[in-house]
PQR file with spaces between the fields and no chain letter, atoms N, CA, C, O and H, PARSE charges and radii, in Angstrom:
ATOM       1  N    UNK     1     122.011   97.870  111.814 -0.4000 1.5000
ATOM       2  CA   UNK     1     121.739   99.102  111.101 -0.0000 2.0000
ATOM       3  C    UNK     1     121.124  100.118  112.066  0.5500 1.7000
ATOM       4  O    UNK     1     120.198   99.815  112.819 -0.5500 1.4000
ATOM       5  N    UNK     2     121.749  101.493  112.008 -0.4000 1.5000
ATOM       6  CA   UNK     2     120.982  102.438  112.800 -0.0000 2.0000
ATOM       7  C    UNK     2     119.753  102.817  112.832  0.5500 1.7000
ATOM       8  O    UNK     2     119.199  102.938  111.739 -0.5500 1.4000
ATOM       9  H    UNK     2     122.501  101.739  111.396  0.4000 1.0000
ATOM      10  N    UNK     3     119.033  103.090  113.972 -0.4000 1.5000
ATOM      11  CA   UNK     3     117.561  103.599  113.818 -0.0000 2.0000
ATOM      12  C    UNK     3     117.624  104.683  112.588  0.5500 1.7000
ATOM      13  O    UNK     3     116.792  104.664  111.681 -0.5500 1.4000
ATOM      14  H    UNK     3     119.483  102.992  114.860  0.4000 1.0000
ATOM      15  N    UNK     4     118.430  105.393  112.637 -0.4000 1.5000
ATOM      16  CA   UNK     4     118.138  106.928  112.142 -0.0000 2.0000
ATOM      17  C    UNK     4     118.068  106.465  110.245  0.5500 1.7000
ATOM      18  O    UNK     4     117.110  106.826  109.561 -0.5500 1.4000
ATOM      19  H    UNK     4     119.105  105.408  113.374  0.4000 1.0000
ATOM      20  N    UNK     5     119.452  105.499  109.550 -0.4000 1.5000
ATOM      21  CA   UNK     5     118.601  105.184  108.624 -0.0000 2.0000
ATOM      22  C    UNK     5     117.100  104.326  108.602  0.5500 1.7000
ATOM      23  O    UNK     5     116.179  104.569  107.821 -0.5500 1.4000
ATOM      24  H    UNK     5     120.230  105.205  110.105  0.4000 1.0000
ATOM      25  N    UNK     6     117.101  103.506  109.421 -0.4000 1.5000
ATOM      26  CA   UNK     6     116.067  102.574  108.928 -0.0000 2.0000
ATOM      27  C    UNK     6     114.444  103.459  108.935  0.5500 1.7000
ATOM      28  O    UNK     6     113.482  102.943  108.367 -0.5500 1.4000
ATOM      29  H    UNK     6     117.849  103.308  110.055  0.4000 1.0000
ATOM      30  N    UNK     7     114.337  104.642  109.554 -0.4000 1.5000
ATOM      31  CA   UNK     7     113.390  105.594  109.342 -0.0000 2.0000
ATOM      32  C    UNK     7     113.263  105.799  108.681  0.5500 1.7000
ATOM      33  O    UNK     7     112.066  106.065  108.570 -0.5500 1.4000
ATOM      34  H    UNK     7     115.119  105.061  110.015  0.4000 1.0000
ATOM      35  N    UNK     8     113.945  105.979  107.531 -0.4000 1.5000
ATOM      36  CA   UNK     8     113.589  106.714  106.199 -0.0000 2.0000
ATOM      37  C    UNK     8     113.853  105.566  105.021  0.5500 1.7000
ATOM      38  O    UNK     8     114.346  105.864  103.933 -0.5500 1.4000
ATOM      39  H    UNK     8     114.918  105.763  107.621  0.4000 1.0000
ATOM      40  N    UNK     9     113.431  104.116  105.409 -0.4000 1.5000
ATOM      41  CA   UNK     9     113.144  102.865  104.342 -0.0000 2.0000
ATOM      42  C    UNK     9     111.851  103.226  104.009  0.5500 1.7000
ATOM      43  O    UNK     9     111.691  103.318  102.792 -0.5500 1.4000
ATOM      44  H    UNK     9     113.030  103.874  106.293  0.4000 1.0000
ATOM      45  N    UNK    10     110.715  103.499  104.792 -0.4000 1.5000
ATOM      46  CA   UNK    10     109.450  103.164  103.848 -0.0000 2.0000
ATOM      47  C    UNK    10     109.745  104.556  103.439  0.5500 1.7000
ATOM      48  O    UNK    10     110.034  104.392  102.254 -0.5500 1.4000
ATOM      49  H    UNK    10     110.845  103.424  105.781  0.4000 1.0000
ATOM      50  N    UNK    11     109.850  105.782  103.670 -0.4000 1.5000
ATOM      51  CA   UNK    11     109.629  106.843  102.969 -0.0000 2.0000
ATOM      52  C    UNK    11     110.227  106.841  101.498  0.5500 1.7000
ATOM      53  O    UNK    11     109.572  107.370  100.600 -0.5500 1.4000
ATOM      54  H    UNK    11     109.615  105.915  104.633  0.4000 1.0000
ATOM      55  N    UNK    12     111.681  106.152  101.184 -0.4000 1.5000
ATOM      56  CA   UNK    12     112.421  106.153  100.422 -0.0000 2.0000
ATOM      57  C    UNK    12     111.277  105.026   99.442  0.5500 1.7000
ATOM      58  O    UNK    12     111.096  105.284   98.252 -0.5500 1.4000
ATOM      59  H    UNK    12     112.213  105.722  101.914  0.4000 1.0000
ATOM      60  N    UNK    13     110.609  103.864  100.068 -0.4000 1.5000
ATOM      61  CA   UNK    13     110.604  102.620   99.204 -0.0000 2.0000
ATOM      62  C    UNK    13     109.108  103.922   98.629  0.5500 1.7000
ATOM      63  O    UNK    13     108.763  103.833   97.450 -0.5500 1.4000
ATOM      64  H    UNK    13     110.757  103.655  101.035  0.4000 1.0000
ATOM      65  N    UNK    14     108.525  104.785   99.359 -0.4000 1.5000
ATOM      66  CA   UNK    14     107.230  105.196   98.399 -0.0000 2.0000
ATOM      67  C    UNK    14     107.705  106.101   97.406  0.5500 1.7000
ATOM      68  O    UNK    14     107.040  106.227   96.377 -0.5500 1.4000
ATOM      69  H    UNK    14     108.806  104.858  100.316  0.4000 1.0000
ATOM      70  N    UNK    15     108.561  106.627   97.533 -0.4000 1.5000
ATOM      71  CA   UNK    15     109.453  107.400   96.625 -0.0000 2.0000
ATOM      72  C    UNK    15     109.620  106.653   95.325  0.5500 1.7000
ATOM      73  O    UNK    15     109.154  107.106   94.280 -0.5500 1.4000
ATOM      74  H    UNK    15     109.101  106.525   98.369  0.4000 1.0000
ATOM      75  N    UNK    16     110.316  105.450   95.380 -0.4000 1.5000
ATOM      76  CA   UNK    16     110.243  104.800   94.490 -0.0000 2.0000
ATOM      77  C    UNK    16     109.108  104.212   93.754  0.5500 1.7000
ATOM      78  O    UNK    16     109.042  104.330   92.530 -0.5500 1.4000
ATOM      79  H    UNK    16     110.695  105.082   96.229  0.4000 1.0000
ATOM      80  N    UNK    17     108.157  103.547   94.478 -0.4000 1.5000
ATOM      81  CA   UNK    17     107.076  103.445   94.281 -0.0000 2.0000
ATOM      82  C    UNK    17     106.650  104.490   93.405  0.5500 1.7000
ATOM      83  O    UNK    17     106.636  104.237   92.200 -0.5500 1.4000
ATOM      84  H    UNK    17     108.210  103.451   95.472  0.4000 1.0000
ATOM      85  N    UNK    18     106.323  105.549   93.779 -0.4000 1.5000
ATOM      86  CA   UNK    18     105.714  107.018   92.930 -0.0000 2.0000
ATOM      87  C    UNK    18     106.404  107.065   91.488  0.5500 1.7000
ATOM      88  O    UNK    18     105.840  107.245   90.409 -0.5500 1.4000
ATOM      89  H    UNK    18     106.335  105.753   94.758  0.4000 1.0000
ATOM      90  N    UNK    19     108.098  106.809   91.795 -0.4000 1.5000
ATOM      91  CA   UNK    19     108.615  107.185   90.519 -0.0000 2.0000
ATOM      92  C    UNK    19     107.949  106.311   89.595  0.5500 1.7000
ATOM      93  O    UNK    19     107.455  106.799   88.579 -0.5500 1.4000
ATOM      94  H    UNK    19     108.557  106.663   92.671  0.4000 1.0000
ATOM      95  N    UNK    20     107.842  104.538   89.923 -0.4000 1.5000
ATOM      96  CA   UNK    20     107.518  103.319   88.984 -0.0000 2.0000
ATOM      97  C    UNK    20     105.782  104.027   88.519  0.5500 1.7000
ATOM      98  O    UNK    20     105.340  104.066   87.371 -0.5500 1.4000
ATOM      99  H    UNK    20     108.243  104.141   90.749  0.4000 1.0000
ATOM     100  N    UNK    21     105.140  104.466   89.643 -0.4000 1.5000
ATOM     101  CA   UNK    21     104.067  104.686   89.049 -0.0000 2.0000
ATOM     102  C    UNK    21     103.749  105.728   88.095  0.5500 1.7000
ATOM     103  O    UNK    21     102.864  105.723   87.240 -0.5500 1.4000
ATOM     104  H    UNK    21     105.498  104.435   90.576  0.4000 1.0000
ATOM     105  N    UNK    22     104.790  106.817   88.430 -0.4000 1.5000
ATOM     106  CA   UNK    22     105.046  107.779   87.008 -0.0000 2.0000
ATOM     107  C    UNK    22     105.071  107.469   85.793  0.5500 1.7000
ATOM     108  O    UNK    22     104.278  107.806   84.914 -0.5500 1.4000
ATOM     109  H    UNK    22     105.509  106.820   89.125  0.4000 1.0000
ATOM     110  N    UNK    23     106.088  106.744   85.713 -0.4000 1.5000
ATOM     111  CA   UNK    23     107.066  105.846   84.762 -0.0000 2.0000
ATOM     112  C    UNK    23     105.565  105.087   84.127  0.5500 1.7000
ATOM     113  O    UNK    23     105.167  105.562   83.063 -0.5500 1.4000
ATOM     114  H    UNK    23     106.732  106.470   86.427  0.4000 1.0000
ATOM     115  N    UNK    24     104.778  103.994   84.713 -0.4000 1.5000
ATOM     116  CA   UNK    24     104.328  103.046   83.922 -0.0000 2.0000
ATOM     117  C    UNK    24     102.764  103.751   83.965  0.5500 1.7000
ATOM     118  O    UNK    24     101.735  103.302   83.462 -0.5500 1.4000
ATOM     119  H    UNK    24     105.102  103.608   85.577  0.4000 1.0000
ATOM     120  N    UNK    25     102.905  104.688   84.543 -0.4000 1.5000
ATOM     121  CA   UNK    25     101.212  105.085   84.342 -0.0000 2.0000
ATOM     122  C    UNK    25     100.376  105.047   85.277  0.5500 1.7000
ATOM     123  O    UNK    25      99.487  105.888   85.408 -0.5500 1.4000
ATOM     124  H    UNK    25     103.741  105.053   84.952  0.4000 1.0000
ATOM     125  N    UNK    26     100.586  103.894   86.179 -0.4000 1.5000
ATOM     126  CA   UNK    26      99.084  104.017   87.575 -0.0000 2.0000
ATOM     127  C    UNK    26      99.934  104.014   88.621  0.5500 1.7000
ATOM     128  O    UNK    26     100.633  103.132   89.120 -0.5500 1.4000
ATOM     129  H    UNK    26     101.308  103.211   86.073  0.4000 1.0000
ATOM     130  N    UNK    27      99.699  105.500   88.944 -0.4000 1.5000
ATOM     131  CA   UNK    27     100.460  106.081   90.278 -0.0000 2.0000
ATOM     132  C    UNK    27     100.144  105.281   91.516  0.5500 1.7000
ATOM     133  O    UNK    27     101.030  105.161   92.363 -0.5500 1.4000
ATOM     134  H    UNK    27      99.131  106.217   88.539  0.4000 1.0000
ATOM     135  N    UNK    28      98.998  104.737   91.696 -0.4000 1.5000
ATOM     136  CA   UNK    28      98.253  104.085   92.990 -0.0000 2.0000
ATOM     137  C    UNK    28      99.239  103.161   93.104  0.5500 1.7000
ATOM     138  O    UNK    28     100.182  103.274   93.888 -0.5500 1.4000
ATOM     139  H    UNK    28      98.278  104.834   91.008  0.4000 1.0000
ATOM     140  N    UNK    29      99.043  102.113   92.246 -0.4000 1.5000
ATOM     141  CA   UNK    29      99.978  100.872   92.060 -0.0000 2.0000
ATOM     142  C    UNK    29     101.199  101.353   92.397  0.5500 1.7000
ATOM     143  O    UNK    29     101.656  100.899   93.446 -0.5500 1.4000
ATOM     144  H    UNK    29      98.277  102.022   91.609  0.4000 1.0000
ATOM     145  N    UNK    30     101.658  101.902   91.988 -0.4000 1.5000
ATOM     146  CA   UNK    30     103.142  102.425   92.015 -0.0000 2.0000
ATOM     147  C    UNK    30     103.470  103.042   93.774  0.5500 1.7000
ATOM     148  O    UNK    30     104.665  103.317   93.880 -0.5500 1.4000
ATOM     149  H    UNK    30     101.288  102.271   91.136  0.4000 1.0000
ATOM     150  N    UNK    31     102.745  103.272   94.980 -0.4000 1.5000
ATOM     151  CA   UNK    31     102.431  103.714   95.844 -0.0000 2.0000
ATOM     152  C    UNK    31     102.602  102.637   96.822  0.5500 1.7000
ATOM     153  O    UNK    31     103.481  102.426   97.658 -0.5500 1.4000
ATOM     154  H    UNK    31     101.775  103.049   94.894  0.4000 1.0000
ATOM     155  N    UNK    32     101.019  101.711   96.346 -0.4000 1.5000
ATOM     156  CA   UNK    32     101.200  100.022   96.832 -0.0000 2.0000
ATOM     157  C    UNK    32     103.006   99.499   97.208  0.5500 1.7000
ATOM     158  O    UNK    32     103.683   99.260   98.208 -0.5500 1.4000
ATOM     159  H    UNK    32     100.305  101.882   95.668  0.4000 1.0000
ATOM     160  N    UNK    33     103.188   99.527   95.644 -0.4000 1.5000
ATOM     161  CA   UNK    33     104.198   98.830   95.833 -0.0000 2.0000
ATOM     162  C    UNK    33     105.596   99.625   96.713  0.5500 1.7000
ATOM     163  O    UNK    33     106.354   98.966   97.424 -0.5500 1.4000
ATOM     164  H    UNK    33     102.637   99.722   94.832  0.4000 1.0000
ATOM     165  N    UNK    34     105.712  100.790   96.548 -0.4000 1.5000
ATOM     166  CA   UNK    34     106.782  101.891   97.469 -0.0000 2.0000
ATOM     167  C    UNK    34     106.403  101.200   98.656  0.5500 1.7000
ATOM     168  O    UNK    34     107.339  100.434   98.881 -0.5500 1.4000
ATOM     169  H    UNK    34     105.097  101.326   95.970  0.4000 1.0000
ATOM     170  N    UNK    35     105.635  101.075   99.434 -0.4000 1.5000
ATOM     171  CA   UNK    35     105.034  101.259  100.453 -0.0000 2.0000
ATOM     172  C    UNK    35     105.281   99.459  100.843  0.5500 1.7000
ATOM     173  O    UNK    35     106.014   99.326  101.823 -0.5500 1.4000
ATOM     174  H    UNK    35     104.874  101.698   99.251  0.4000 1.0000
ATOM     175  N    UNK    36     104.870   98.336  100.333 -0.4000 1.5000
ATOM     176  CA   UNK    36     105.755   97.492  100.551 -0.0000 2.0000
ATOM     177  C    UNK    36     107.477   96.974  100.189  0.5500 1.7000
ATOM     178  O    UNK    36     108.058   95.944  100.534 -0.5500 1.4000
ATOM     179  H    UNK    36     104.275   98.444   99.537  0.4000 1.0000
ATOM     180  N    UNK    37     107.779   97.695   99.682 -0.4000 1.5000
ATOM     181  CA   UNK    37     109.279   97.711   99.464 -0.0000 2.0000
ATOM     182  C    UNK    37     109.529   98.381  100.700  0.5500 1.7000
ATOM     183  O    UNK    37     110.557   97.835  101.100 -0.5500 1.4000
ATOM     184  H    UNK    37     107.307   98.531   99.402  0.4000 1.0000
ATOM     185  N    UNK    38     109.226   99.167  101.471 -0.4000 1.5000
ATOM     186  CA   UNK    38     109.742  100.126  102.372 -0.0000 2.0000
ATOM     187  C    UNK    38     109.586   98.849  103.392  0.5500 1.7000
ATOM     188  O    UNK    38     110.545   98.391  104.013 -0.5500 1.4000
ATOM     189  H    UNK    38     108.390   99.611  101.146  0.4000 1.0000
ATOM     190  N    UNK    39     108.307   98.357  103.477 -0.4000 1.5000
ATOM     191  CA   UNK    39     108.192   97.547  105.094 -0.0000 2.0000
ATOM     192  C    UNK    39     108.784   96.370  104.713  0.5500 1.7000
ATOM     193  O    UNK    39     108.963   95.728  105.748 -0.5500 1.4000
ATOM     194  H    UNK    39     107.528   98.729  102.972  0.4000 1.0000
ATOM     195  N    UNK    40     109.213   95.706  103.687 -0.4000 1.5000
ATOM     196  CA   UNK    40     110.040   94.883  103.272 -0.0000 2.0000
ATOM     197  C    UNK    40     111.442   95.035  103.781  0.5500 1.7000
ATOM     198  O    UNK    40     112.000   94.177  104.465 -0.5500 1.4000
ATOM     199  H    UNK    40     109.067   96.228  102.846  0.4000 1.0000
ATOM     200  N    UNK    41     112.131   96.482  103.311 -0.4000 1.5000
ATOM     201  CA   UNK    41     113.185   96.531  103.427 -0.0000 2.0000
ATOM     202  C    UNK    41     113.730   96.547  105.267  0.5500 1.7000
ATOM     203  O    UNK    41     114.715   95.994  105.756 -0.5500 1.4000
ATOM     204  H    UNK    41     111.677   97.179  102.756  0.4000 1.0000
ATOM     205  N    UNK    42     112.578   97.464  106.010 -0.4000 1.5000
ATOM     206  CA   UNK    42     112.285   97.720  107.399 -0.0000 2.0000
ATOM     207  C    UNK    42     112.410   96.346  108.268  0.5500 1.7000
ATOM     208  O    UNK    42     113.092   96.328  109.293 -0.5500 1.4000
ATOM     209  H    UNK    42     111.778   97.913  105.612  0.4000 1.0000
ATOM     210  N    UNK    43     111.881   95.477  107.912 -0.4000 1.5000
ATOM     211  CA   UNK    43     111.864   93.781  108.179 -0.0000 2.0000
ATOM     212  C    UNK    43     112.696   93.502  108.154  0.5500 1.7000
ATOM     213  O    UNK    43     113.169   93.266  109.266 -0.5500 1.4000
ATOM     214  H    UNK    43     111.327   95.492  107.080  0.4000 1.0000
ATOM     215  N    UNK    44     113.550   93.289  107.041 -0.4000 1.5000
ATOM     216  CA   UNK    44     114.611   92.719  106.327 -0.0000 2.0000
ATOM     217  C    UNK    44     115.798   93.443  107.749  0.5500 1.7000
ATOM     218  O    UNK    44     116.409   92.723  108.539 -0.5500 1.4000
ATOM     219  H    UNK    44     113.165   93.481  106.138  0.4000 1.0000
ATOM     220  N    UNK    45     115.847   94.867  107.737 -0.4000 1.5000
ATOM     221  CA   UNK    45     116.789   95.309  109.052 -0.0000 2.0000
ATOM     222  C    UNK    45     116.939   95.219  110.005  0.5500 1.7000
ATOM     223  O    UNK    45     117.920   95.066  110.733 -0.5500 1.4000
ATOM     224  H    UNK    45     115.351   95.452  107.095  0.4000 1.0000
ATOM     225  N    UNK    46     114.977   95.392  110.226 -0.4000 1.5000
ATOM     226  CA   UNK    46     115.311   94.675  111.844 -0.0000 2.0000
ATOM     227  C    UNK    46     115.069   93.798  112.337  0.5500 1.7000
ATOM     228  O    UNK    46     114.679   93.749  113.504 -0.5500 1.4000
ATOM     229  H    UNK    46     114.181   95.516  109.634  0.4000 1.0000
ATOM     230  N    UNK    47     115.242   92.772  111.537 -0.4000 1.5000
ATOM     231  CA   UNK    47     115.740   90.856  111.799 -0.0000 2.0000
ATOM     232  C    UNK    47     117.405   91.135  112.190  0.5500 1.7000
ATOM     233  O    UNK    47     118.029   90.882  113.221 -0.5500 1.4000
ATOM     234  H    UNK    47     115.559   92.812  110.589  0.4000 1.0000
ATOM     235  N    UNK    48     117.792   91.713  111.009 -0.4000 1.5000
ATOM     236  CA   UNK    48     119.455   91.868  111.417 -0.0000 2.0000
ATOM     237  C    UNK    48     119.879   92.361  112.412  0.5500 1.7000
ATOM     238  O    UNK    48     121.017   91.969  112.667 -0.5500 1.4000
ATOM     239  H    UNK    48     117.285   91.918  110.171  0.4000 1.0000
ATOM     240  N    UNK    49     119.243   93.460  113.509 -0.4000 1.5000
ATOM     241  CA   UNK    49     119.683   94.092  114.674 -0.0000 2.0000
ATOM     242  C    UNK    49     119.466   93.168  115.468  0.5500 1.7000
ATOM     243  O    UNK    49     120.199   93.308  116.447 -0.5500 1.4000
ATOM     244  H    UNK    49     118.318   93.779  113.302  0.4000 1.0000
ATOM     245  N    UNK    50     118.361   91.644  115.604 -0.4000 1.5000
ATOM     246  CA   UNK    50     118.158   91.784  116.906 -0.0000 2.0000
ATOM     247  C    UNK    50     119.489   90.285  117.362  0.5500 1.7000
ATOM     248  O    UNK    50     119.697   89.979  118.536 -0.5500 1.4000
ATOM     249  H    UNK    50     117.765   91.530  114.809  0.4000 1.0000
C-alpha cells in the first residue's frame, strides 16, 4: 500500500471515531476509539509492505 494513502488512516479512523461519538453521545470515547482504529489500520499496512 502507498505511503500517500496510509497517511491519512489515523486521520480518517478519528473521523470516524468523532462520528461514533456524535452518534452515541461521548465524543471523547468516540476519539479514543478513531484514533485506535487509525493505528490499527496503519499496522495492519505496514506489516503488508514489508
Amino acid at each position: 500500500m502507498s505511503i500517500r494513502f496510509r497517511k491519512y488512516l489515523i486521520p480518517a479512523g478519528v473521523l470516524v471515531g468523532l462520528l461514533t461519538g456524535f452518534y452515541t453521545g461521548n465524543v471523547r470515547e468516540g476519539i479514543f476509539i478513531g484514533i485506535g482504529l487509525g493505528l490499527m489500520a496503519w499496522g495492519v499496512t505496514s506489516k503488508k509492505d514489508q
